[in-house]
C-alpha positions in Angstrom: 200.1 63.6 23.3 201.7 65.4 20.4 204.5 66.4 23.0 205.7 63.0 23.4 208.4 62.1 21.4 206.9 59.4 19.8 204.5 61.5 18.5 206.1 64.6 18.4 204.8 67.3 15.7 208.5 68.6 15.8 210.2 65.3 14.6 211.8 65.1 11.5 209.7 63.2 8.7 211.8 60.3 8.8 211.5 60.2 12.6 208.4 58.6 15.0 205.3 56.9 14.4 203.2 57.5 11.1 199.7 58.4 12.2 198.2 61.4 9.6 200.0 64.4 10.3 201.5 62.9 14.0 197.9 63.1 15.6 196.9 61.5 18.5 196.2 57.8 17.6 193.0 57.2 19.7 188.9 56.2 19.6 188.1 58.6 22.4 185.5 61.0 20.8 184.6 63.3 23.5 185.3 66.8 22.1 187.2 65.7 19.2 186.0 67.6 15.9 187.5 64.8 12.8 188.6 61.4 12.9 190.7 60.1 9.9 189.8 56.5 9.4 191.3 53.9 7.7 189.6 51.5 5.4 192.2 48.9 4.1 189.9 47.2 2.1 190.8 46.2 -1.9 188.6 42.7 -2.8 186.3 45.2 -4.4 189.1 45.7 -7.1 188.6 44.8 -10.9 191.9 45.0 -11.8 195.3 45.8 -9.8 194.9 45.2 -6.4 197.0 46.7 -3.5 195.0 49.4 -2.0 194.7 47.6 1.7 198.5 49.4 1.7 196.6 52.7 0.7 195.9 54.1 4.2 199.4 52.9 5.8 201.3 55.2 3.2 199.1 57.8 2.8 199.7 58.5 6.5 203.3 58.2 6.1 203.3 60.6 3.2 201.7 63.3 5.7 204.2 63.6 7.6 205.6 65.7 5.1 202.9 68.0 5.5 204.3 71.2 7.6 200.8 72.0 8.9 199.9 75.5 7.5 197.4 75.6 4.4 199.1 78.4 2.8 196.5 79.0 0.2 193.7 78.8 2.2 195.6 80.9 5.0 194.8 78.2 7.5 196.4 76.0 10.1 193.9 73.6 10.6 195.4 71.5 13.5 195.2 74.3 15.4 191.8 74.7 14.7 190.4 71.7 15.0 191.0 68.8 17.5 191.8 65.8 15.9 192.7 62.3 16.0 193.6 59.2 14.0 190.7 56.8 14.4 193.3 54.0 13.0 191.5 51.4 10.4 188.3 49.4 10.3 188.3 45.8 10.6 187.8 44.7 7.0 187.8 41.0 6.1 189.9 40.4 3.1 187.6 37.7 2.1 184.1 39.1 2.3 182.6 42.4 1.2 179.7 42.2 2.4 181.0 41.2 6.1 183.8 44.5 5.6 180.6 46.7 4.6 179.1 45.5 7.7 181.9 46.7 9.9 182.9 49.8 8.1 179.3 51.3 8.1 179.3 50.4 11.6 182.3 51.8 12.5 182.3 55.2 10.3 178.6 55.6 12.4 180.6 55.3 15.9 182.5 58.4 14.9 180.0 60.3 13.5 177.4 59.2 15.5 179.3 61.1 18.4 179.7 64.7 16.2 182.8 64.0 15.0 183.3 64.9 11.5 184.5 61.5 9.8 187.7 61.4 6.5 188.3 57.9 5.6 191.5 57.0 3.8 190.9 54.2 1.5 190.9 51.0 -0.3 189.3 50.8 -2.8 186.0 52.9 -3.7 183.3 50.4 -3.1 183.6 51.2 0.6 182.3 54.6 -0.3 179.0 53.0 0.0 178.9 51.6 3.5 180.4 55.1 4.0 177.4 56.9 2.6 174.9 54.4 4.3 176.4 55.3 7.6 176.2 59.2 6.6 172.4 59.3 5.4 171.5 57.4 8.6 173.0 60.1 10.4 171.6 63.4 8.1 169.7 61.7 5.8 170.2 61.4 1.8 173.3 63.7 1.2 174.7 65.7 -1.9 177.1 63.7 -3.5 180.7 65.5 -5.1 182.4 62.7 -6.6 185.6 63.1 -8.3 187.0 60.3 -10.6 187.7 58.9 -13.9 184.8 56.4 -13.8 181.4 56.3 -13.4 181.3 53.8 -10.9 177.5 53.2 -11.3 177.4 50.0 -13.0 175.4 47.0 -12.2 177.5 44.3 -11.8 181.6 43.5 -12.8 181.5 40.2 -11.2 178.7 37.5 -11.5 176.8 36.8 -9.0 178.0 39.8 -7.0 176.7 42.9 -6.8 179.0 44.5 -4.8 182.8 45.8 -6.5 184.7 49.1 -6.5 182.5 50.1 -10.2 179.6 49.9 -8.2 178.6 52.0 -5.1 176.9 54.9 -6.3 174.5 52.7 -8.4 173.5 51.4 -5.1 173.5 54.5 -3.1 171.5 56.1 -5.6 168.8 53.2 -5.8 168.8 52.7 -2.1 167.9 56.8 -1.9 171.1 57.7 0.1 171.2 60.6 -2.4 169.7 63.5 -2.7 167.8 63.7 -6.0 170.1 66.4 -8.7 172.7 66.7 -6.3 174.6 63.8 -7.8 177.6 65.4 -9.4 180.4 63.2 -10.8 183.7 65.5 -12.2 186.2 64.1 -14.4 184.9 61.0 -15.9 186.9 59.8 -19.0 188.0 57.1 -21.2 186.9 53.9 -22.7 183.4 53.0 -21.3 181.9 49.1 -21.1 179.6 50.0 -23.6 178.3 53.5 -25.6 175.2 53.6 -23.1 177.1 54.1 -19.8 177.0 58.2 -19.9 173.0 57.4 -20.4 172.5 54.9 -17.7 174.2 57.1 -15.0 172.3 59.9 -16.3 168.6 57.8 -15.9 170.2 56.6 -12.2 170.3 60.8 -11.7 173.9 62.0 -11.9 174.9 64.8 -13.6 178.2 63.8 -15.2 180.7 66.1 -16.0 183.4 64.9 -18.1 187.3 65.4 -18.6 186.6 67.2 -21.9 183.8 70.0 -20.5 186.1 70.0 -17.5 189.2 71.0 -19.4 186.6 73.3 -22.2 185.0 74.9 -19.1 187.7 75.5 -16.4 187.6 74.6 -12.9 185.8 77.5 -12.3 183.2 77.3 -13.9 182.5 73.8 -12.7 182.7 74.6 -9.1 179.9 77.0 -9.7 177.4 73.9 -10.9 178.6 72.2 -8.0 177.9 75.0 -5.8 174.2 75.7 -7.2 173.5 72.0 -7.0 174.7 71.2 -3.6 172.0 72.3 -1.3 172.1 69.3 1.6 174.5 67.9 3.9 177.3 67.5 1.4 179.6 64.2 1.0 182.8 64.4 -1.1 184.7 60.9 -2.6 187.8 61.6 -4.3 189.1 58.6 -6.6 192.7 59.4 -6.8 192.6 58.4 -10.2 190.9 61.2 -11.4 194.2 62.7 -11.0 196.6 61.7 -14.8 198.7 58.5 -14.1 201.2 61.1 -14.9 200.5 62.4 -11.2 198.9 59.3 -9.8 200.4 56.4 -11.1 200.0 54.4 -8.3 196.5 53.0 -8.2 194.0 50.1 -9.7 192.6 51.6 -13.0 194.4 54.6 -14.4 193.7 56.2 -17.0 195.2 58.8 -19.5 194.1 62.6 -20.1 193.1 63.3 -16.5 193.0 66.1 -14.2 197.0 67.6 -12.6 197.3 67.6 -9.4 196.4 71.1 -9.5 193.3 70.6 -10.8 192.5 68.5 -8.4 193.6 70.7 -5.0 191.5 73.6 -7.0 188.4 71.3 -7.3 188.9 70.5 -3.6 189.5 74.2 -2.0 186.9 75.0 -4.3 184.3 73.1 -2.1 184.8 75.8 0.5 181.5 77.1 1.6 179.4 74.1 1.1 178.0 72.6 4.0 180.9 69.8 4.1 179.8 66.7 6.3 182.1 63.7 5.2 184.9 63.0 3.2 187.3 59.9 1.6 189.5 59.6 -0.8 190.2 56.1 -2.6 192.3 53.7 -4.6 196.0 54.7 -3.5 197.9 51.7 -4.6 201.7 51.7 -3.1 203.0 48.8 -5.0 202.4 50.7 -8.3 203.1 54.2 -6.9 206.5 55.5 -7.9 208.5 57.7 -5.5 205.2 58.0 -3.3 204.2 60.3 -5.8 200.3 58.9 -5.8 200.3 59.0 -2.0 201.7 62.5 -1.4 199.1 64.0 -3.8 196.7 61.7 -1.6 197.7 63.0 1.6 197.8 66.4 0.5 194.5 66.7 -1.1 193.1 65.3 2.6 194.7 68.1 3.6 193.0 70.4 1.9 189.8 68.9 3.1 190.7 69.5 6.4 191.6 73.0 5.8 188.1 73.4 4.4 187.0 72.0 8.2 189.0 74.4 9.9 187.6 77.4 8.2 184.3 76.1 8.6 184.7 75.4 12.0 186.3 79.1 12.5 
């Protein structure tokens, strides 16, 4: 399909029709290796909204993406076959009714063997994400880059469900495996001086801006490495990334991670037994120059380059 002009890997940027990286727009499974799914979902946002537009430009922003990883010394589309799943059904209205559908849909894919990368929304679809992945392996190490916590109990009254939430839930519904709860770049102003505690009691292991920056990336990919000894997930909140290099999403916040940083922490994962993947809270209508998006698309990218040498 990739020979059709519509399609055509050999078009110009500017030229055909924006699936990630010119793949195959299809839900035919049969010996297809990833699927990158859309989750346009952003009712699960405390603050800006516009993250439903996340998966649209984050697959137009790939286009710009030649095709080989030359850090990694991989071309992973020619390692892998892959398609784009196109998006989940979500229902602007409900998030209980869009967790529903998306844990449904996200077990379809990998349900059939195909390694599942979802393209967000906003992050509280991470946990009908990791519901559909620990029905499939069962609890999963968790590598969860961000700038918050995203374990509190509630943001909204009389619903539990929001984007600060998800791994709070995943943790107390045992989706995760016990120590192998790693959150990396956590920062700024917190709800309230026990937040760094409660995550702790819940069973992550944060690791903050400041021991990131003391440490090195280095050094904190070899924690992640001697913690992660299941199935591994990864969830990348783009804003773990400086609003200097992300400014386009919900919640920024200052002092975080380059967009270096954050392709090291991601190539970094190599060797870990990688079994699912999204990366969250793109927010185009805040996003100058795409600049939030192409970071987005490239750190995807990245992931899949990690597939293809697994795969190899």
């Amino acid at each position: 399909m990739n020979d059709n002009p519509a399609f055509g890997a050999g078009l110009q940027p500017f030229m055909g029709i924006t699936s990630f990286m010119r793949l195959p727009v299809s839900r035919e499974l049969k010996n297809v290796d990833v699927a990158i799914m859309g989750a346009p979902f952003d009712s699960g946002t405390s603050y800006r909204t516009g993250t439903r537009f996340g998966p649209r430009k984050i697959r137009e922003t790939s286009l710009m993406i030649w095709g080989h990883n030359s850090t990694l010394n991989v071309t992973p589309l020619k390692k892998l076959r892959a398609v784009d799943y196109g998006d989940v059904s979500v229902i602007p209205t409900s998030i209980e009714h869009t967790m529903t559908a998306i844990t449904n849909t996200a077990s379809e894919v990998i349900n059939s063997g195909t390694t599942l990368i979802t393209l967000g929304g906003d992050h509280s679809i991470a946990l009908p994400l990791l519901r559909a992945h620990a029905k499939k392996h069962g609890p999963v190490s968790l590598v969860h880059i961000d700038a918050h916590l995203d374990t509190w109990e509630s943001e909204f009254e009389g619903s539990p469900y929001s984007h600060g939430t998800p791994f709070r839930y995943a943790l107390q519904e045992g989706l995760i495996r016990e120590g192998e709860y790693v959150q990396i770049g956590i920062r700024g102003p917190l709800s309230g001086e026990n937040d760094y505690a409660d995550a702790q009691k819940l069973g992550a292991r944060t690791i903050t801006i400041h021991e990131v920056m003391e440490k090195g990336v280095g050094e904190i990919l070899k924690e992640v490495h001697q913690r992660m000894k299941g199935p591994v997930y990864v969830t990348v909140d783009i804003d773990s990334a400086d609003p200097a290099f992300a400014p386009g999403t919900g919640t920024p916040e200052v002092g975080g991670l380059t967009s270096y940083q954050l392709l090291q922490l991601v190539r970094g994962l190599h060797g870990l037994n990688l079994i699912g993947f999204d990366l969250v809270e793109v927010s185009p209508p805040f996003d100058h120059g795409d600049i939030t998006a192409i970071l987005a698309s490239n750190i995807v990218f990245e992931y899949l380059s990690l597939l293809a040498i697994k795969n190899r």
